[in-house]
SEVOLO-756028 format. One record per atom (N, C-alpha, C, O): residue number from 1; residue in one letter; chain; atom name; x negated, y negated, z negated. Coordinates in steps of 0.02 Angstrom, whole numbers, plus 32768, in hexadecimal, padded with zeros to 4 digits. Each point is the difference from the previous one (the first is absolute). Layout:
BEGIN
  nr rest kette atom   c1   c2   c3
 NUM    A     A   CA    X    Y    Z
...
***
This chain:
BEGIN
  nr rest kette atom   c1   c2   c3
   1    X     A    N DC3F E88C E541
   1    X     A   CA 8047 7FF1 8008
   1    X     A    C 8018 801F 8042
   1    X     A    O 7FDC 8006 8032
   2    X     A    N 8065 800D 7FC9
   2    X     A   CA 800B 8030 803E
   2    X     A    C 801C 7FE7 8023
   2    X     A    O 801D 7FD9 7FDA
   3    X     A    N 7FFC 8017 8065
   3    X     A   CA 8020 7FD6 8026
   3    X     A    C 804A 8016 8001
   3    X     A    O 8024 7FD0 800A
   4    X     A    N 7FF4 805B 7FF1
   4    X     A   CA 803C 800F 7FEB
   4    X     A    C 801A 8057 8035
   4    X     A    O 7FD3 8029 8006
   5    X     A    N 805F 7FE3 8011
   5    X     A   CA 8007 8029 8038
   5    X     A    C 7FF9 7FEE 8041
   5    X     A    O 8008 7FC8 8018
   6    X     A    N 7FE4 807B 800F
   6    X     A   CA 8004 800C 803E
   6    X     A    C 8020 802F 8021
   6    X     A    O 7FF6 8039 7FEA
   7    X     A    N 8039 7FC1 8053
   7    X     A   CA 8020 8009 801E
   7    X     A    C 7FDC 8034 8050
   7    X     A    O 7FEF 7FDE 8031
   8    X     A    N 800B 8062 7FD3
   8    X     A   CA 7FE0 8017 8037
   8    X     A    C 8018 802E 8037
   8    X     A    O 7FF9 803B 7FF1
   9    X     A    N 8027 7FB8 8055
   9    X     A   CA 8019 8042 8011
   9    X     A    C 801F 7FCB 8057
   9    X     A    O 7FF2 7FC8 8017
  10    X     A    N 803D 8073 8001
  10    X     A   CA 800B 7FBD 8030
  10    X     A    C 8043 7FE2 7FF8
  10    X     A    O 8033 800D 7FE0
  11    X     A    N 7FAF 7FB6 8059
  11    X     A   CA 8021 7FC6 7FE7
  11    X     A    C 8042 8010 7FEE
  11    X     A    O 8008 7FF4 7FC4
  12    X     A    N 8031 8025 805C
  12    X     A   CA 8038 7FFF 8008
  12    X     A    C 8023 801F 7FBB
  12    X     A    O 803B 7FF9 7FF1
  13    X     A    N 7F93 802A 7FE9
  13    X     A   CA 800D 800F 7FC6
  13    X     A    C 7FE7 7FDB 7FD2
  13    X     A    O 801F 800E 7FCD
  14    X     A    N 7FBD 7FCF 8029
  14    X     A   CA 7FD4 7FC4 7FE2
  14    X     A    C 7FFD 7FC0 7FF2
  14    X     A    O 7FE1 7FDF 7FD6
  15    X     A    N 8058 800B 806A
  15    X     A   CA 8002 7FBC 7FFD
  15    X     A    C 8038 7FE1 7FCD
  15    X     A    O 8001 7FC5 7FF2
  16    X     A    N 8027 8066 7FF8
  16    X     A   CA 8040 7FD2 7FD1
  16    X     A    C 7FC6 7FF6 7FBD
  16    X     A    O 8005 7FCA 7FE3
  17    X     A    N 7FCD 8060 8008
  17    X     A   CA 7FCE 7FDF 7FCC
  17    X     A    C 7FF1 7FBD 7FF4
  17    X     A    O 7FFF 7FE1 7FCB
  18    X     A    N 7FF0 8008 807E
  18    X     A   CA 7FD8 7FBF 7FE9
  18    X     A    C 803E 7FCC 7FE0
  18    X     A    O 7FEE 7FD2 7FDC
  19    X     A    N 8067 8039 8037
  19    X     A   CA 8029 7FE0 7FDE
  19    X     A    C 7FED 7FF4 7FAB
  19    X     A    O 7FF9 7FCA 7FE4
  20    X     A    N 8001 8074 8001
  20    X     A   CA 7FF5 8003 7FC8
  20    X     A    C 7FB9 7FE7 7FD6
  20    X     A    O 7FFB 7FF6 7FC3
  21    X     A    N 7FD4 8004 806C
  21    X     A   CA 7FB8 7FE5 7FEA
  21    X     A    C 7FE5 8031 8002
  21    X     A    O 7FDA 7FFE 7FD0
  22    X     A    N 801E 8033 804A
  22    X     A   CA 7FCD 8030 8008
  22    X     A    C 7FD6 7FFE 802D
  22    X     A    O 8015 7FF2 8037
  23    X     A    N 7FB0 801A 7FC3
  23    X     A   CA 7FD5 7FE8 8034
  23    X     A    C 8004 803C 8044
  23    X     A    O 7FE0 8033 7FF3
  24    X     A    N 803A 7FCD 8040
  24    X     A   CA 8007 8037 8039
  24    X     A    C 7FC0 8001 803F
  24    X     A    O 7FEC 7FD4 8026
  25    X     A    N 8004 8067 7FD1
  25    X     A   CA 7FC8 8000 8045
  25    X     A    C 8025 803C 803C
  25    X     A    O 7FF9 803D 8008
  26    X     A    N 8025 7F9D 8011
  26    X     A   CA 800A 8040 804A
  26    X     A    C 7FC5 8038 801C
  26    X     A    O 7FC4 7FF6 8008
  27    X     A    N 8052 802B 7FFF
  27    X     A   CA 7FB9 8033 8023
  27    X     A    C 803B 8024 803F
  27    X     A    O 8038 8019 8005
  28    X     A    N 7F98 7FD8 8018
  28    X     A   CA 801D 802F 805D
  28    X     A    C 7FF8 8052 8005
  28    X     A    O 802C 8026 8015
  29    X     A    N 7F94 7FEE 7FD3
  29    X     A   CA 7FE9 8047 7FFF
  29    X     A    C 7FDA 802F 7FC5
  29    X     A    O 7FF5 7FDF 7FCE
  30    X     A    N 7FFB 804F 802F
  30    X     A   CA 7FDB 8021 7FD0
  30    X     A    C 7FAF 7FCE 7FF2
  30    X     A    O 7FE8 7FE6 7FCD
  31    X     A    N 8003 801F 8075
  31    X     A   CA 7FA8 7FD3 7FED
  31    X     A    C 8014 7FC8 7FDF
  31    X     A    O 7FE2 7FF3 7FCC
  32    X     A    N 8065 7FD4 8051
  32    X     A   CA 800A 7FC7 7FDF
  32    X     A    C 8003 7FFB 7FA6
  32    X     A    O 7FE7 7FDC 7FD4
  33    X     A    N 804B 8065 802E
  33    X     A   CA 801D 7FFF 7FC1
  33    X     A    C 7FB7 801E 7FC6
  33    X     A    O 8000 7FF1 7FC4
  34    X     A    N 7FDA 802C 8052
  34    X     A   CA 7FC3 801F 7FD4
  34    X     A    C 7FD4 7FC8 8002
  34    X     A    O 7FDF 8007 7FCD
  35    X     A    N 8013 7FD3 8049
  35    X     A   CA 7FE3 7FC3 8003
  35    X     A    C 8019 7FD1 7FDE
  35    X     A    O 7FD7 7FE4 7FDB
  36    X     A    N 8067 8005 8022
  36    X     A   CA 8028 7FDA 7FD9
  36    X     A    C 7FFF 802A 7FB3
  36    X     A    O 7FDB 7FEF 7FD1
  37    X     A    N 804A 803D 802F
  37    X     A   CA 7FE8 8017 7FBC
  37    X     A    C 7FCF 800F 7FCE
  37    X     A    O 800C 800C 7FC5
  38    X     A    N 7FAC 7FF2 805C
  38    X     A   CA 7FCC 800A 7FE5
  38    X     A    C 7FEE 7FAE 7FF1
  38    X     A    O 7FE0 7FF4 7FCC
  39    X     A    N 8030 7FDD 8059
  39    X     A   CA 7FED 7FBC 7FF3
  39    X     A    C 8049 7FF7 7FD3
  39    X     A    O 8027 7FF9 802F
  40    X     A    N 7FEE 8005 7FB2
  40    X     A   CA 8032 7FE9 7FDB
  40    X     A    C 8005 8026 7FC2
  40    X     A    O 801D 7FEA 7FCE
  41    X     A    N 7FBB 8064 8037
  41    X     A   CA 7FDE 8011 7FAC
  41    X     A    C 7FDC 7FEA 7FFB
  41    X     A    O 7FFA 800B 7FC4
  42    X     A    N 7FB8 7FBD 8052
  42    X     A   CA 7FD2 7FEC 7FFF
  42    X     A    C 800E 7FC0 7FE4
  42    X     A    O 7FDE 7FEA 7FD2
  43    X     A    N 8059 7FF1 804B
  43    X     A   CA 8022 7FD1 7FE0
  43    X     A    C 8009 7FF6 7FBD
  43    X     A    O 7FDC 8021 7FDA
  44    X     A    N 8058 7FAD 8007
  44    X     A   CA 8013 8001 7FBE
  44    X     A    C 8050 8004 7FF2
  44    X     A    O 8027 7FE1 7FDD
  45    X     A    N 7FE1 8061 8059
  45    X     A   CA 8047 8001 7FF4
  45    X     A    C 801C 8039 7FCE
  45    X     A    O 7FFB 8038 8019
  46    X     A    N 8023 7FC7 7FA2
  46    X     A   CA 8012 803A 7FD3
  46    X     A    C 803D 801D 8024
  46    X     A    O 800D 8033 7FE0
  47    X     A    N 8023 7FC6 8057
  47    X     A   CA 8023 8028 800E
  47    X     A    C 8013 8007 8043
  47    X     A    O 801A 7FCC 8013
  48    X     A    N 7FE4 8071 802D
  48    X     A   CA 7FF5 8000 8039
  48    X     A    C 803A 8037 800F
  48    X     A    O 7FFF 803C 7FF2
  49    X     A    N 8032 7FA0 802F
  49    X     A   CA 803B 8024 8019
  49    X     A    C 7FE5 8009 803E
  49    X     A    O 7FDA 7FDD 8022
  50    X     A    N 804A 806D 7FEA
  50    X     A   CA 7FE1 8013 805D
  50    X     A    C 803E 8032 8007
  50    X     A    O 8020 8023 7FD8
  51    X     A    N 7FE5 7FD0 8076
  51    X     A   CA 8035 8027 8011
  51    X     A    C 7FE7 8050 7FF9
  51    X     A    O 7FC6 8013 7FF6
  52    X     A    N 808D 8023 8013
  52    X     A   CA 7FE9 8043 7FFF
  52    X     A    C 7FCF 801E 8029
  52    X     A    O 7FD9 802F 7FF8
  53    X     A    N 8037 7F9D 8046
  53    X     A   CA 7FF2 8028 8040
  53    X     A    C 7FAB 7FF0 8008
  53    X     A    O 7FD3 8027 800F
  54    X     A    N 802C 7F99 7FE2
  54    X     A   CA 7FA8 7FED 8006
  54    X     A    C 7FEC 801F 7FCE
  54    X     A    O 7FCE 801D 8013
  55    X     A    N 803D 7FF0 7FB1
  55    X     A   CA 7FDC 802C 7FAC
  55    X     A    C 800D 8058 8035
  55    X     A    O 7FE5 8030 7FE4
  56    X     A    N 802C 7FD8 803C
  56    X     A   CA 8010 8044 8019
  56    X     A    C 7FC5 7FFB 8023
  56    X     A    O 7FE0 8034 7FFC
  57    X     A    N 8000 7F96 802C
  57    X     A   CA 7FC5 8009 8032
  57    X     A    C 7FC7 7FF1 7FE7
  57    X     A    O 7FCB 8016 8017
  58    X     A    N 8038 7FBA 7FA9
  58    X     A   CA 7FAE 8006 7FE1
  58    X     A    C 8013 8017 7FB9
  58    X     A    O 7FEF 7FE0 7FCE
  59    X     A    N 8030 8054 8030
  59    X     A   CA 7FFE 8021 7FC3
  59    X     A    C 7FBD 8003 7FD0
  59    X     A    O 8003 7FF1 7FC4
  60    X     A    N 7FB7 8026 8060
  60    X     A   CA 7FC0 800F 7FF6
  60    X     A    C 7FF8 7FCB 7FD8
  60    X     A    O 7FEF 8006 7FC5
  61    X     A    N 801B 7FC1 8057
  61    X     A   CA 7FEB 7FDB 7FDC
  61    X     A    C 8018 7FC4 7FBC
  61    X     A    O 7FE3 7FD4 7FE1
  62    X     A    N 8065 804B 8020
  62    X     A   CA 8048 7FF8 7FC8
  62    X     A    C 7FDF 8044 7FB0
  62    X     A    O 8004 7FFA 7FC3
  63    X     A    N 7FE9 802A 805C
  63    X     A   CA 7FC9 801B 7FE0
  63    X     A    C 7FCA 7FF0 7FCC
  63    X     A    O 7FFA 800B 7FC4
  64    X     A    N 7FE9 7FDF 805F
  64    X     A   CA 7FC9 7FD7 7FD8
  64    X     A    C 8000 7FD6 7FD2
  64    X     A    O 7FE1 7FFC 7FCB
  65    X     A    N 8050 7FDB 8054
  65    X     A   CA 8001 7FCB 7FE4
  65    X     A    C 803D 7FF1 7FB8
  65    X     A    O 8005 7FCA 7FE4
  66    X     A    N 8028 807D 8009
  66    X     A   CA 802A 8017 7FE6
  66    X     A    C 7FDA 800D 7FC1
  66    X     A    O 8025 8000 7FCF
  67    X     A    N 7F8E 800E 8022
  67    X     A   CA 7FE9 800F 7FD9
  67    X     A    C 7FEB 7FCE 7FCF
  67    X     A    O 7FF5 8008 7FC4
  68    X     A    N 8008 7FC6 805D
  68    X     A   CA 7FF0 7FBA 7FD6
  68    X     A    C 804A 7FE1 7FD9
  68    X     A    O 8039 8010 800E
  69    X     A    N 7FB4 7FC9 7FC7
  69    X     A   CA 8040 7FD4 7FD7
  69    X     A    C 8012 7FC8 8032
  69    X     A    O 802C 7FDF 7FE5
  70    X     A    N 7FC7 800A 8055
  70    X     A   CA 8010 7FC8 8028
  70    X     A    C 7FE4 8009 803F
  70    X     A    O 7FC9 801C 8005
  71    X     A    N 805B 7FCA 8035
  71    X     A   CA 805A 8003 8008
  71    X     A    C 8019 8028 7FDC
  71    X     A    O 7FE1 802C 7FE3
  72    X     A    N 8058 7FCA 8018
  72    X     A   CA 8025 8038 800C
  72    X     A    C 801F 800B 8033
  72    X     A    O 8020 7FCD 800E
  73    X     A    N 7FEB 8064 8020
  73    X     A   CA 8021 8003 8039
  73    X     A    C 804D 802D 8001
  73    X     A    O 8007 803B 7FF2
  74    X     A    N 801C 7FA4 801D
  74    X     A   CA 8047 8017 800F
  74    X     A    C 800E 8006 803E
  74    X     A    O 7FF2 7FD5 802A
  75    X     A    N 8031 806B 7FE4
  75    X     A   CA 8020 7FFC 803C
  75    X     A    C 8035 7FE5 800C
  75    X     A    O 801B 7FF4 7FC9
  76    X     A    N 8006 7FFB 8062
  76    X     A   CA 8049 7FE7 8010
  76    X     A    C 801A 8018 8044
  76    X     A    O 7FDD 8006 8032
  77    X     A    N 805F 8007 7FC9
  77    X     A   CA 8026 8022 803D
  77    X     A    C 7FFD 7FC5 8033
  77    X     A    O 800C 7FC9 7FE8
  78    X     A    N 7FE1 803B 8070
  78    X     A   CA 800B 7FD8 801C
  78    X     A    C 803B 7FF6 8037
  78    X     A    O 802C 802A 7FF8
  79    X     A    N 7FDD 7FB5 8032
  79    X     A   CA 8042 8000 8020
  79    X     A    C 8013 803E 8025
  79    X     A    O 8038 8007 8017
  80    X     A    N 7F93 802A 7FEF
  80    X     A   CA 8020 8043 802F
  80    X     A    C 8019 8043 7FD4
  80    X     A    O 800B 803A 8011
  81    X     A    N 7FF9 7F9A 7FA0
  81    X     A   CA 8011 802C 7FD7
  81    X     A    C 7FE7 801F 7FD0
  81    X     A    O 7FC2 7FF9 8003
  82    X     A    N 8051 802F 7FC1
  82    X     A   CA 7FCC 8015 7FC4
  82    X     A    C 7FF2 8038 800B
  82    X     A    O 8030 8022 8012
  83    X     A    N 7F85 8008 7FE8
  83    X     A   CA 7FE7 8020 801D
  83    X     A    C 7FF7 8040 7FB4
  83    X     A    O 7FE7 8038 8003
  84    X     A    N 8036 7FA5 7FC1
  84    X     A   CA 7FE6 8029 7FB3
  84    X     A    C 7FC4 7FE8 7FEB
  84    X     A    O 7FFE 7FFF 7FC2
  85    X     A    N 7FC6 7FE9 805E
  85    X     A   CA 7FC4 7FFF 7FF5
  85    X     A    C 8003 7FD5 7FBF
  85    X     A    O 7FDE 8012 7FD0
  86    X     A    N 8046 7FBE 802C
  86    X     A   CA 7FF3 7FCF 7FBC
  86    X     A    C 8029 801C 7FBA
  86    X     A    O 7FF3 7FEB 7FC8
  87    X     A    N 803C 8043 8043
  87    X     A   CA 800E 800B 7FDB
  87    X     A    C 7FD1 8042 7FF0
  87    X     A    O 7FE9 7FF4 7FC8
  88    X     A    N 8005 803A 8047
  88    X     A   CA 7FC9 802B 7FFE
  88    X     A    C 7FD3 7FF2 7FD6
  88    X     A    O 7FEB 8025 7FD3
  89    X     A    N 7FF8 7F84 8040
  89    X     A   CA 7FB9 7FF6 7FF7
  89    X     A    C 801F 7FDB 7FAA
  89    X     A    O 7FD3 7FF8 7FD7
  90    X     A    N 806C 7FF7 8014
  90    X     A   CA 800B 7FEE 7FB8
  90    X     A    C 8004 804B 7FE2
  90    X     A    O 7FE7 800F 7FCA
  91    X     A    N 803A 801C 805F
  91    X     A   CA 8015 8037 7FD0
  91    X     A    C 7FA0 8024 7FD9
  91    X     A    O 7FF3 8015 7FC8
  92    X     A    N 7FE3 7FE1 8070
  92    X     A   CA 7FC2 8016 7FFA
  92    X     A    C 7FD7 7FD7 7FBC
  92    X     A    O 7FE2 8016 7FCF
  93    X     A    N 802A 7FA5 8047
  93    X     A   CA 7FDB 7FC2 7FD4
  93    X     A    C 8024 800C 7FA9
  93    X     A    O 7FDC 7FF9 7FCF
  94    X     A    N 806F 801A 802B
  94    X     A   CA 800F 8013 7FB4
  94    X     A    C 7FE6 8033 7FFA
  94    X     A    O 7FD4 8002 7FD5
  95    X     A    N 803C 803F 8053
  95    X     A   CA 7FE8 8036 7FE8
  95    X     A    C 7FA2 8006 7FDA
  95    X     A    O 7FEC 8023 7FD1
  96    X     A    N 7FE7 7FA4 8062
  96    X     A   CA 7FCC 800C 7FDF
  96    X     A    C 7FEC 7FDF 7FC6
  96    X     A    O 7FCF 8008 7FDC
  97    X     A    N 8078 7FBB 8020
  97    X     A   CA 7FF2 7FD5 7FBB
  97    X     A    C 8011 802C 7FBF
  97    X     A    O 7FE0 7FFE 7FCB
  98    X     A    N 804B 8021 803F
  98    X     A   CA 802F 801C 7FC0
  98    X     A    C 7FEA 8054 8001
  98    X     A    O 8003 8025 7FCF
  99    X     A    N 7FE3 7FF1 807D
  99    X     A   CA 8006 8054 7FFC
  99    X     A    C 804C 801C 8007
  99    X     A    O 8004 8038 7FE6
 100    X     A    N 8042 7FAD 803A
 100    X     A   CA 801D 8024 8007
 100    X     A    C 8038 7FC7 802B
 100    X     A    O 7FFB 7FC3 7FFA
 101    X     A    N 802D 8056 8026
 101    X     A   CA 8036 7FDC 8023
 101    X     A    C 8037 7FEB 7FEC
 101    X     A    O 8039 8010 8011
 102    X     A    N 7FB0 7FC1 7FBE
 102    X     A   CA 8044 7FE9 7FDA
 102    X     A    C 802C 7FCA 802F
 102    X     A    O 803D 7FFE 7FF7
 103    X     A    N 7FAB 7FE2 802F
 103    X     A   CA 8039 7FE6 8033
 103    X     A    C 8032 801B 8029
 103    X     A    O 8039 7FE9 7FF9
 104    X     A    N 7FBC 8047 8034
 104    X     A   CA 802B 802F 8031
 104    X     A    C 8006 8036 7FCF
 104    X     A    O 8016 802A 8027
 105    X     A    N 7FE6 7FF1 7FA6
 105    X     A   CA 8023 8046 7FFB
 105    X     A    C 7FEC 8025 802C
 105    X     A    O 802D 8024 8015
 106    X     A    N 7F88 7FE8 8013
 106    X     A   CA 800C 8045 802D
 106    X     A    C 800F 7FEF 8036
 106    X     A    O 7FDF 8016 802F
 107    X     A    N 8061 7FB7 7FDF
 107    X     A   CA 8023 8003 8044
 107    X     A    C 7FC7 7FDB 803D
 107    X     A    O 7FDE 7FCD 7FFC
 108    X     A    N 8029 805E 8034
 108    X     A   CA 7FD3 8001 802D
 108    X     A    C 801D 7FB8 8032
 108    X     A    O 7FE1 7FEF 8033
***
């Protein structure tokens, strides 16, 4: 049984989550945030939101773990703004479900 979502990135972008019931872990830095994320796929969580900017610094390992059916990991824009990365990483995730970009049309 999965414990439900998690919430990963910093705080200031993170914290209106826990309003909603999402479970939120702040991380301060890159070591914090790769540490936190590797214990929270180890976990029993099926869905792991992380900001652009922290998925930008442990990419390597957003990687890996992309290959499995659980988490799933989403990015989300955080308060210094959207960076494309999450929308990128859906345009990528249909294209390899279906083989072609039926969401964006192309548009970059």
């Amino acid at each position: 049984m999965y414990k439900g979502v998690a919430v990963i990135g910093d705080r200031d972008s993170i914290y209106g989550f826990s309003s909603i019931g999402l479970s939120i872990f702040p991380v301060s830095d890159r070591e914090d945030g790769l540490e936190k994320f590797r214990q929270l796929c180890r976990g029993d969580y099926a869905v792991i939101y992380i900001t652009e900017a922290l998925a930008a610094e442990i990419e390597e390992e957003i990687e890996k773990v992309s290959e499995s059916m659980c988490p799933a990991v989403i990015l989300i824009p955080g308060v210094f703004g959207n960076t494309g990365r999450g929308k990128a990483q859906v345009r990528k995730s249909v294209e390899k479900a279906v083989g072609s970009d039926i969401l964006f049309g192309g548009e970059k």
